[in-house]
C-alpha positions, 0 to 999 in steps of 0.5 A: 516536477514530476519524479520519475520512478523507475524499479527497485532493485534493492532496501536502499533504492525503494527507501530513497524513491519512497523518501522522495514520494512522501517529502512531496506527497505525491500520491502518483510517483507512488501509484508508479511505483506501487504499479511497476514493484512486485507485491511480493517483493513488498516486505523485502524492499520495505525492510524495517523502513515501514511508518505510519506515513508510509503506510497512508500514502500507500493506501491513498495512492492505491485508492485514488490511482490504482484500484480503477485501473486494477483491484486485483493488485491493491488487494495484492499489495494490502496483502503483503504490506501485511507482511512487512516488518513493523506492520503491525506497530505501525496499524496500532498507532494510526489515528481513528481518520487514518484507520477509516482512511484504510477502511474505505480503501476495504470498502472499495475493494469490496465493491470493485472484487474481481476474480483475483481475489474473493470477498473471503479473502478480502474479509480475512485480509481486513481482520489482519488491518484489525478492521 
């Protein structure tokens, strides 16, 4: 059944919406939710929740349902997962296929730039990803 994913409001509704789009794996509840949140709101929502899971279904939801639609706000939401506590334990503990998992999504990016962010950007945001 399909989760229906309606706005955050606060740490505790986004944990419990991100509990249930990981259990399932699915990749699209997240894409709606990444889709309706605020990148902005990103690290305040995430709180200190943030894990390698967590992490990797972002990125594959940004990948697979959102980056066609609109690249501007993948970088967006790379750009303050960056920000989020944990972020960086979190990067140090991927594996070497995740880490290429993130490096695709880069990849992608560069080649789907849009005036929303420069390939500058771009190139700073994937030294934060240790990229």
């Amino acid at each position: 059944q399909k989760l229906h994913i309606s706005e955050p409001s606060n740490a505790y509704d986004f944990g419990q919406i991100i509990n249930a789009v990981n259990t399932n794996k699915d990749k699209a509840a997240c894409a709606d939710l990444l889709t309706i949140t605020n990148p902005k709101k990103l690290p305040m929502l995430l709180s200190n929740k943030l894990e390698g899971e967590i992490l990797l279904i972002f990125i594959q939801s940004l990948k697979y349902y959102v980056l066609g639609s609109d690249p501007g706000l993948v970088y967006q939401h790379l750009f303050y997962l960056s920000k989020a506590e944990r972020f960086k334990v979190v990067l140090a503990l991927l594996s070497k296929n995740e880490k290429e998992q993130v490096q695709q999504l880069f990849d992608l990016l560069t080649e789907n730039q849009n005036d929303q962010y420069s390939l500058e950007d771009l190139e700073s945001l994937k030294k934060v990803y240790e990229l």
